[in-house]
C-alpha positions in Angstrom: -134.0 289.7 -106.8 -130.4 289.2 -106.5 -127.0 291.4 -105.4 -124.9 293.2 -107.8 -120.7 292.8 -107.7 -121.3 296.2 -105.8 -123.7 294.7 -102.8 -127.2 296.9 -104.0 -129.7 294.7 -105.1 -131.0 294.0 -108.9 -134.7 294.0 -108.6 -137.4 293.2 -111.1 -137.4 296.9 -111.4 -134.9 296.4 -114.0 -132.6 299.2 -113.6 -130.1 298.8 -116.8 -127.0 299.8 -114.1 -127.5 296.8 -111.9 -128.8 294.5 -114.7 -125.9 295.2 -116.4 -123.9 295.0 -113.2 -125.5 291.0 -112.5 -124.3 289.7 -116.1 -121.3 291.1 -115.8 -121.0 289.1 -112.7 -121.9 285.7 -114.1 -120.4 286.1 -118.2 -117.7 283.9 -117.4 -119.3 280.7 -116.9 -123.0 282.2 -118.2 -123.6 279.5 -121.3 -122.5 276.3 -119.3 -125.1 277.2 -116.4 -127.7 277.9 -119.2 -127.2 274.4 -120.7 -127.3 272.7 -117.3 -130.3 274.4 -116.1 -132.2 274.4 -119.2 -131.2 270.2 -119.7 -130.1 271.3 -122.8 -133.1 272.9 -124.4 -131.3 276.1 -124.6 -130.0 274.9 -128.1 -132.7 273.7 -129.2 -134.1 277.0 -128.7 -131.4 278.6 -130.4 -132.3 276.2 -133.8 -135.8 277.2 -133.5 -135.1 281.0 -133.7 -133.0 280.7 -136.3 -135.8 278.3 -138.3 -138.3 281.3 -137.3 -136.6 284.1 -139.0 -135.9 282.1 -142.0 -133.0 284.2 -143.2 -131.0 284.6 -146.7 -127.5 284.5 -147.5 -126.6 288.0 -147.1 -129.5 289.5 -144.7 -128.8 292.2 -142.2 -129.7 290.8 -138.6 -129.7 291.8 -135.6 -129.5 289.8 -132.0 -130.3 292.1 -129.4 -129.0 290.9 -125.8 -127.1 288.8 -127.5 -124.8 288.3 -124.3 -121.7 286.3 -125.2 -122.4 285.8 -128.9 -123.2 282.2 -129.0 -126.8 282.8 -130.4 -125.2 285.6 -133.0 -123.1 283.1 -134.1 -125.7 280.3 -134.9 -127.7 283.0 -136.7 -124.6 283.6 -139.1 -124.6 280.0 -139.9 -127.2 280.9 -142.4 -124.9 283.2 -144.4 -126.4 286.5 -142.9 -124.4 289.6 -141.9 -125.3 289.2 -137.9 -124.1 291.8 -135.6 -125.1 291.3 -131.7 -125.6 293.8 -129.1 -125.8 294.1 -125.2 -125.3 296.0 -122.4 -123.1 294.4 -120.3 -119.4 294.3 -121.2 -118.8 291.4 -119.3 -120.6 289.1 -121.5 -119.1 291.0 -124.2 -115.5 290.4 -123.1 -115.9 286.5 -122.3 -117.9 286.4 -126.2 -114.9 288.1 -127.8 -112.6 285.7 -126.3 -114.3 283.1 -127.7 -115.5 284.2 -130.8 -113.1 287.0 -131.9 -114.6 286.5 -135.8 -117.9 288.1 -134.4 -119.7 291.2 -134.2 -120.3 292.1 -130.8 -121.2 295.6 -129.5 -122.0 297.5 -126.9 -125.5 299.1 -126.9 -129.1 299.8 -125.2 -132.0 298.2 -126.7 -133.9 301.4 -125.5 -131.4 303.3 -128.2 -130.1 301.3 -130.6 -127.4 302.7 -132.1 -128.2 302.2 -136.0 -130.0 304.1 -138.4 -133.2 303.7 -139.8 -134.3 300.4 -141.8 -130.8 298.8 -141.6 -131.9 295.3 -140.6 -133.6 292.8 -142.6 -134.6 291.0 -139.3 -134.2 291.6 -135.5 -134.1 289.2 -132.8 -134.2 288.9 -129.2 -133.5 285.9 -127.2 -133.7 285.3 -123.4 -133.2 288.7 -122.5 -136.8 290.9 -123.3 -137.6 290.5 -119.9 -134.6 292.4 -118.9 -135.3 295.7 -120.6 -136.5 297.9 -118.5 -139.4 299.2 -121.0 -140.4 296.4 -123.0 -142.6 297.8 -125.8 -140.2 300.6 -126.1 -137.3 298.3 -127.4 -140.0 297.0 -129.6 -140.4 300.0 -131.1 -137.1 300.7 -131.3 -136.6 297.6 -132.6 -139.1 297.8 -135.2 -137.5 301.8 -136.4 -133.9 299.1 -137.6 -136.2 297.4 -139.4 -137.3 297.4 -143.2 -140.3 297.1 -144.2 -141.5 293.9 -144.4 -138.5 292.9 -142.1 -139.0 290.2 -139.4 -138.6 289.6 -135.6 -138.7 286.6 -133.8 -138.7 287.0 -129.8 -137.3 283.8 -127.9 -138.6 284.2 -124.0 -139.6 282.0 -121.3 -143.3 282.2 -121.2 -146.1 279.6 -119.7 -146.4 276.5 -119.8 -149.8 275.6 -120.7 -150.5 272.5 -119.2 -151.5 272.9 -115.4 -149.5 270.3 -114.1 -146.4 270.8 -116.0 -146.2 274.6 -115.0 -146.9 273.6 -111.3 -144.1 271.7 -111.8 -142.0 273.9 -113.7 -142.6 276.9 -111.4 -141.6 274.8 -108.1 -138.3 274.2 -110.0 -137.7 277.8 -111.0 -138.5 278.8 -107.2 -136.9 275.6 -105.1 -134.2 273.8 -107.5 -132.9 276.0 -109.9 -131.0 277.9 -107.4 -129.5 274.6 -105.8 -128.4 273.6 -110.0 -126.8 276.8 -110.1 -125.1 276.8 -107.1 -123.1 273.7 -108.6 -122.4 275.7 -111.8 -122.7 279.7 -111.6 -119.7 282.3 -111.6 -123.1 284.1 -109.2 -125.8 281.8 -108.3 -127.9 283.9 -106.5 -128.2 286.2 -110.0 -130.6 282.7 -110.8 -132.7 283.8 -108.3 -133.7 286.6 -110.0 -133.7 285.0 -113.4 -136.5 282.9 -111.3 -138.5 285.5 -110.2 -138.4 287.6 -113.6 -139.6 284.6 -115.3 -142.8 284.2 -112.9 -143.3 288.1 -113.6 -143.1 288.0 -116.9 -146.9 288.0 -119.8 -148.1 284.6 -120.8 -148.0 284.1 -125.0 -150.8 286.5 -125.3 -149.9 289.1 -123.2 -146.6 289.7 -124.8 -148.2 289.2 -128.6 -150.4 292.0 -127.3 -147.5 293.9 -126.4 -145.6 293.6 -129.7 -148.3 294.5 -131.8 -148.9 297.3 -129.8 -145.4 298.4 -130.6 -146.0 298.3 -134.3 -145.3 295.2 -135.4 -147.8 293.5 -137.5 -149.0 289.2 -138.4 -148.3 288.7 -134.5 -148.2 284.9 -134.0 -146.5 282.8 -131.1 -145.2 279.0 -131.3 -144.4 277.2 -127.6 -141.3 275.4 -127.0 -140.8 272.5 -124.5 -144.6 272.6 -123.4 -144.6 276.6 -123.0 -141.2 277.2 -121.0 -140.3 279.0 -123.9 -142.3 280.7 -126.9 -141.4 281.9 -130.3 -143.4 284.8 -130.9 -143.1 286.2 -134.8 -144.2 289.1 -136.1 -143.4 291.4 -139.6 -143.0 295.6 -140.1 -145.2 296.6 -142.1 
């Protein structure tokens, strides 16, 4: 758990106010403390997704939480329309001042604001475990969606070797705050990026979940031993 700018407390309740609230806090310096405490995996996580939705010049996408932009604008490398969403304005101000040539706009995953089937593709990276209703955004999710659209899911997951994820899960808890002390606009928002993390469904537990919001051909692919999966799945 960590404190908002106003002094209440976001918990892993998840209320959209106060998670909102925490990312505005840390936007300004929120990709360069993702690179340092990720080593630098978080791009390569970023290439993955976009391998995993294997887009066409001129698909519809959508990036959902997509913060600052930086993941909707490695999507649109692929010559897709990509428009991101999220719902702090924080992140959405530092993106824009960065990346004035992209989409970025204010919206709840629980209500997109888009009509029916007006994505080829959806994507969600890093920030599931933020929504306050999980398989509701996948539903919602899937209602954008075409038929026989696509969505890939980028999340930290669990890392399947014992050892590793002991080890893993004592840096989340012990060093993770220390690294972002060096590097956060709010460090102690890191300790609740920690604690969601350890809360958060192994690979089948969240395949379980998506297919139980609608989606169909539910498969999963681990990243860096498991830190992070790439779960896929198609509308029917």
């Amino acid at each position: 758990m960590t404190r908002t700018p106003s002094g209440r407390r976001a918990s892993l309740d998840k209320q959209p106010h106060e998670v909102a609230a925490m990312f505005d806090e840390v936007a300004s310096r929120y990709e360069l403390t993702n690179t340092v405490i990720s080593f630098g995996q978080d791009r390569r996580w970023r290439r993955a997704t976009l391998a995993a939705l294997r887009l066409n010049p001129g698909d519809r996408v959508l990036d959902v939480g997509a913060g600052t932009g930086v993941s909707t604008a490695d999507l649109a490398t692929s010559g897709a329309y990509v428009v991101g969403l999220d719902l702090s304005l924080g992140m959405l101000r530092a993106g824009r001042r960065v990346r004035p040539e992209v989409p970025l706009l204010a919206g709840d995953a629980l209500r997109l604001p888009f009509p029916d089937e007006s994505f080829d593709a959806v994507t969600i990276s890093l920030a599931l475990r933020n929504v306050v209703d999980t398989e509701a955004a996948l539903r919602e999710m899937a209602r954008v969606t075409r038929p026989g659209g696509r969505l890939v899911v980028c999340e930290f997951s669990t890392p399947t070797n014992p050892v590793f994820r002991t080890v893993y899960l004592s840096y989340l808890m012990r060093s993770l705050p220390t690294v972002a002390r060096a590097v956060a606009s709010n460090p102690d928002a890191y300790v609740y990026l920690a604690e969601s993390v350890r809360a958060w469904p192994d690979q089948a537990g969240l395949a379980g979940q998506i297919a139980r919001a609608g989606w169909e051909r539910v498969a999963w692919r681990n990243l860096t031993g498991g830190i992070v999966a790439l779960h896929r799945a198609v509308k029917s």
